[in-house]
Wavefront OBJ file of the C-alpha trace (Angstrom):
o trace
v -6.092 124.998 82.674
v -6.873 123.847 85.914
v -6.610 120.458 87.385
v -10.694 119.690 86.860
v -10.758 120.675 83.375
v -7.850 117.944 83.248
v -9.814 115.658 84.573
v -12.682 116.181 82.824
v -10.451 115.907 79.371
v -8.801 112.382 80.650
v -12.855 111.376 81.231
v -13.592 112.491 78.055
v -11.020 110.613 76.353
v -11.272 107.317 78.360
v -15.381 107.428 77.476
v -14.118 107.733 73.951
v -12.170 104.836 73.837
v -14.500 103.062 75.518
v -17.519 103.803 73.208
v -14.496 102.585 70.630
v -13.703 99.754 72.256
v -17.339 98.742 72.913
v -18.026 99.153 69.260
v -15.181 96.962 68.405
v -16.785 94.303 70.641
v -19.993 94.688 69.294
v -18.473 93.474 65.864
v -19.064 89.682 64.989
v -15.648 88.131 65.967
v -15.720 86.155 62.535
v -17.283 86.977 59.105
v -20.157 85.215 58.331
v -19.021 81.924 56.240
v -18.672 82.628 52.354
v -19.893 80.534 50.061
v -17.419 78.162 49.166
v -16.511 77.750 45.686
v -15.955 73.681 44.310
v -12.722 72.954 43.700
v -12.136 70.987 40.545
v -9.925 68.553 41.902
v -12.641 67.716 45.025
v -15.009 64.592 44.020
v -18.310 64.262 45.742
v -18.579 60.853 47.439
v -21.987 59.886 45.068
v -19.402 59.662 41.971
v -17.529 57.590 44.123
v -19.488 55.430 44.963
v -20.275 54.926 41.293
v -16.733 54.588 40.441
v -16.509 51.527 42.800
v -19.837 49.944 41.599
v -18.612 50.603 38.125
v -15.611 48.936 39.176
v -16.843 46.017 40.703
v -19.405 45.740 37.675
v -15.674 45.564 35.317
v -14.549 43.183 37.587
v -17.338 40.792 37.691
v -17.429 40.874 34.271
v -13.834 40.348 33.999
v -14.215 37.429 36.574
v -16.717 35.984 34.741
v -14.851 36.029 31.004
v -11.857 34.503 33.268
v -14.153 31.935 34.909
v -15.353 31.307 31.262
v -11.879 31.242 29.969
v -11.048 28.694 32.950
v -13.943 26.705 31.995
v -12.841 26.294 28.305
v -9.492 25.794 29.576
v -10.640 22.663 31.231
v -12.979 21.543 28.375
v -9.969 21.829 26.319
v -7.624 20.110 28.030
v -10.052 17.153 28.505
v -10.490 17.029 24.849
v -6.608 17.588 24.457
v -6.189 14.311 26.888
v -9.281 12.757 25.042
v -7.025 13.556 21.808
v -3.690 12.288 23.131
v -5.347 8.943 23.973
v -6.458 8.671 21.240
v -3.636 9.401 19.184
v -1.385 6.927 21.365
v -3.558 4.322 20.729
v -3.604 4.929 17.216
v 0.144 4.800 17.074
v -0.040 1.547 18.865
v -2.618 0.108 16.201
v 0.106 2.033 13.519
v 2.969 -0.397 15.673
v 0.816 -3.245 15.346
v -0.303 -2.841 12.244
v 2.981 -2.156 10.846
v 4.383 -5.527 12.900
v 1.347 -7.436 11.435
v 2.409 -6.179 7.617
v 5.954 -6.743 8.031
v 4.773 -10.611 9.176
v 2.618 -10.726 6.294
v 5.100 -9.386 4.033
v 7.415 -11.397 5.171
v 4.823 -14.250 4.344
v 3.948 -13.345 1.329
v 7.905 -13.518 -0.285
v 7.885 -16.613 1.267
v 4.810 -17.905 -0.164
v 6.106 -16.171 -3.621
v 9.417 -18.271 -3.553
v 7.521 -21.177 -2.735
v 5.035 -20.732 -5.676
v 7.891 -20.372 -8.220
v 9.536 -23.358 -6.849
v 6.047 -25.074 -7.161
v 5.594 -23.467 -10.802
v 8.935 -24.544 -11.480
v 7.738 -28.129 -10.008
v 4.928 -28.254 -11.738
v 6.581 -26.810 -15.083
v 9.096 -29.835 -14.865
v 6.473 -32.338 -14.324
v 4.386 -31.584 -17.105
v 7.741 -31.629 -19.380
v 8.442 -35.038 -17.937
v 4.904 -36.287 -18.768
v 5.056 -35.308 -22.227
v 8.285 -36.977 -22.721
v 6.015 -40.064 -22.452
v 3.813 -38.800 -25.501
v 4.164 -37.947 -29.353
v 2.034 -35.936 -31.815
v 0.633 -37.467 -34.341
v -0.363 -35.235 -37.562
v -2.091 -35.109 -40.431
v -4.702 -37.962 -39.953
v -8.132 -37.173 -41.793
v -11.104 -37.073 -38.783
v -14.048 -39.457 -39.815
v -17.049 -39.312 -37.500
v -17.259 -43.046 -36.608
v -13.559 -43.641 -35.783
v -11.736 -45.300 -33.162
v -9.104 -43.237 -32.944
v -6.573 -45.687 -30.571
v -6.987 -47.879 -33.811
v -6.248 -45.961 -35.923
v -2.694 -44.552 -34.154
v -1.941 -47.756 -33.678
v -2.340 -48.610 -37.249
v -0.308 -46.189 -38.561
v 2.115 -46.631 -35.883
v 2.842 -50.345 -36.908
v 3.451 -49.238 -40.414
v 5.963 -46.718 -39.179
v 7.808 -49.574 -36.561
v 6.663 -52.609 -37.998
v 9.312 -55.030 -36.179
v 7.398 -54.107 -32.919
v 4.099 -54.030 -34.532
v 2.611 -56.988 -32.278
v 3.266 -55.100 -29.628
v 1.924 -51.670 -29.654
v -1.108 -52.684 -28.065
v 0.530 -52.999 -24.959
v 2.859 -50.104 -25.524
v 0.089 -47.247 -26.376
v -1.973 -46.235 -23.322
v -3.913 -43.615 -24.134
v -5.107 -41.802 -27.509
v -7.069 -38.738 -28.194
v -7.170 -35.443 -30.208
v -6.536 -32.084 -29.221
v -9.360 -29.496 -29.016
v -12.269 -29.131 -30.401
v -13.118 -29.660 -34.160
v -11.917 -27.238 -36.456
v -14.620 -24.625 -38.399
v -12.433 -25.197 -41.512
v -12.003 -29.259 -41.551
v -8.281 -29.508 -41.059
v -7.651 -32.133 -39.135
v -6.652 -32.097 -35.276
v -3.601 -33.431 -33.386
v -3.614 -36.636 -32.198
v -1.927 -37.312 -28.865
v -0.869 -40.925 -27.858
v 0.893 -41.401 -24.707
v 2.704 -44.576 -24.296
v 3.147 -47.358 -21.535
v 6.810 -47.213 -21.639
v 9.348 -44.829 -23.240
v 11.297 -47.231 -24.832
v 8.741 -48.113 -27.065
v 7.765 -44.571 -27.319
v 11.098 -43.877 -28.186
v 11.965 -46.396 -30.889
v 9.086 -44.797 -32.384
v 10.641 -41.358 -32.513
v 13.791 -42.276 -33.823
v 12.200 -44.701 -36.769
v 9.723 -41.618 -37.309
v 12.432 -39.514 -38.350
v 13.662 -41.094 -41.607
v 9.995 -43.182 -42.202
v 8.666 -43.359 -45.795
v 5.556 -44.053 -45.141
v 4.878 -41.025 -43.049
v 6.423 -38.702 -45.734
v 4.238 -40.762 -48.541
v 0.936 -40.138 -46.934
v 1.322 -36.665 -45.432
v 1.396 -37.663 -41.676
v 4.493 -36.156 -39.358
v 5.457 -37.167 -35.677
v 6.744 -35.068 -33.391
v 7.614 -34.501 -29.497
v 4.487 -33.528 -27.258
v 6.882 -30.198 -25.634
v 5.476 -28.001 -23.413
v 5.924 -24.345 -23.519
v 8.536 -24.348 -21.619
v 10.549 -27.274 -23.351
v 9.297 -25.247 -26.804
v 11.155 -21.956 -25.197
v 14.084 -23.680 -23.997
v 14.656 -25.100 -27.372
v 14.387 -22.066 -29.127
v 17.130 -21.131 -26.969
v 19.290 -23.508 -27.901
v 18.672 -24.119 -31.205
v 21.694 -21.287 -32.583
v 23.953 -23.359 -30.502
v 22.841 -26.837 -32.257
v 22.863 -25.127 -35.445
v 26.516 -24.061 -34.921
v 27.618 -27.055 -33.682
v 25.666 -28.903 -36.979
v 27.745 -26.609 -39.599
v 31.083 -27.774 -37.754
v 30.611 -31.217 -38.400
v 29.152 -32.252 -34.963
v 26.672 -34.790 -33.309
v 23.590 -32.448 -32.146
v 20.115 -32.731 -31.829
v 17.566 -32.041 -28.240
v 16.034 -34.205 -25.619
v 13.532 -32.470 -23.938
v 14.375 -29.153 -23.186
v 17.957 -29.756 -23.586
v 20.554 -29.256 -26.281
v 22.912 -32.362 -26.782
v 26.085 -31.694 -28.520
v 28.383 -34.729 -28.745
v 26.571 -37.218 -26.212
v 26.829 -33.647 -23.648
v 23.655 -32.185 -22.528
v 23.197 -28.362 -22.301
v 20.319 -26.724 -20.792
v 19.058 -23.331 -21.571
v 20.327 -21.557 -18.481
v 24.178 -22.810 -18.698
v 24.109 -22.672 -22.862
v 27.398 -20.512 -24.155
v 25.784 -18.623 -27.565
v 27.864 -18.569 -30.605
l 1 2 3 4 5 6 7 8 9 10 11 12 13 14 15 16 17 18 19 20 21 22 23 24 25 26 27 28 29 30 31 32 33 34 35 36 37 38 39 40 41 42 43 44 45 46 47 48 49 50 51 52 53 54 55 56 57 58 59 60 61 62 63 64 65 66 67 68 69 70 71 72 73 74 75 76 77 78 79 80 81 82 83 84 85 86 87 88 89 90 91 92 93 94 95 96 97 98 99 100 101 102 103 104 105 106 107 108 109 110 111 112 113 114 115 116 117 118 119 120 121 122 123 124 125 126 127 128 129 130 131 132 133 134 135 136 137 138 139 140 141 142 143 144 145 146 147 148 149 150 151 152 153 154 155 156 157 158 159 160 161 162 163 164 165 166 167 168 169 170 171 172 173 174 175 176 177 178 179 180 181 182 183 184 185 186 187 188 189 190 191 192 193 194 195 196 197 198 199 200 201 202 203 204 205 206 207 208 209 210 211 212 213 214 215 216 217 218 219 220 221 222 223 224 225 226 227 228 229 230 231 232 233 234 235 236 237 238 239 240 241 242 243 244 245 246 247 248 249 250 251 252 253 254 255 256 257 258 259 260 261 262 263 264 265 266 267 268 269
């Protein structure tokens, strides 16, 4: 081969390459974009944007319930203060009141001791007013009588040295109650001026005659309390009669031997 068919071979291939080459370049650089698939994982920014107004719609709400809970958190503790005042106050009225009760508690033993020293007074006075008076029974009522008479009448026959003088010695006469449905006759009460006189009476009354001849008795005016003071006493006078002594009452006391013995102090046999 000679040196122009070499030629023409190295032409030959160069145009070759070329067309190649030329074919290479006329090939887009870079493939047309693919459609891309979605990932899973990739979120568009719509859904975002409804994540965050769903978000901030949760958190209003929860801002509201909180402001709401704040609000009853204040109206409670207002009413919780409101309460505690309240309550304070009433345990001050409670202190008062209990100071105030304990006073009148405290009054009202005193005002109990006084009334049973005043009952005990008054108990004693009325004893020592009817030591002034005697009963007089069995005297047949008549519609028209004088009654202060009448006492006196049968009085003077009972104590006739001192007869003359029972006008002056009887104060007051009446009977006791009102009339009886079955006609027995009522107590008579005569209270005296002094109690000597009333007292001679008594012990002439005791042996009289004439009172057991026509029916009549005398005895002490007691009171209820003299009356349960005597019944006291009256196994210790009884006693005291069997062995041979002195004993008989005055009042509401027992008197054994010329010595007095009241109810309270009284040794029982």
């Amino acid at each position: 081969m000679d040196k122009s068919d070499c030629v023409d071979a190295s032409l030959a291939t160069h145009d070759y390459e070329r067309d190649f080459s030329d074919r290479l370049l006329a090939t887009p650089s870079k493939s047309p974009p693919g459609k891309k698939k979605r990932d899973s994982n990739e979120v568009s920014l719509a859904e975002i944007f409804n994540a965050i107004q769903s978000l901030n719609s949760k958190q209003d709400s929860v801002i509201q319930k909180i402001t709401h809970i704040e609000s009853s958190i204040e109206v409670t503790t207002v009413a919780v203060n409101s309460l505690s005042d309240t309550v304070n106050r009433l345990l001050s009225d409670v202190a008062s009141h209990g100071e105030k009760i304990g006073k009148a508690e405290s009054s009202i033993q005193h005002m109990q001791q006084e009334n049973v020293s005043l009952k005990l007074r008054v108990e004693e006075l009325e004893g020592y007013s009817r030591r002034w008076c005697l009963k007089l029974l069995g005297v047949k009522e008549r519609e028209d009588e004088n009654i202060r008479m009448t006492a006196v009448s049968h009085l003077a026959r009972v104590v006739p040295r001192i007869k003359d003088k029972l006008e002056d010695a009887v104060d007051v006469v009446h009977r006791v109650g009102k009339q009886r449905s079955d006609g027995s006759p009522r107590h008579i009460i005569i209270r005296f001026v002094t109690r000597r006189h009333r007292d001679n009476i008594w012990m002439e009354a005791k042996n009289s005659i004439y009172l057991r001849e026509n029916g009549l008795h005398i005895k002490e005016f007691l009171s209820k309390v003299d009356i349960e003071s005597r019944n006291k006493l009256w196994p210790l006078v009884q006693a005291a009669r069997k062995k041979g002594k002195k004993a008989g009452f005055s009042g509401p006391f027992a008197v054994i031997n010329n010595k007095r013995i009241a109810a309270n102090s009284a040794q029982y046999p």
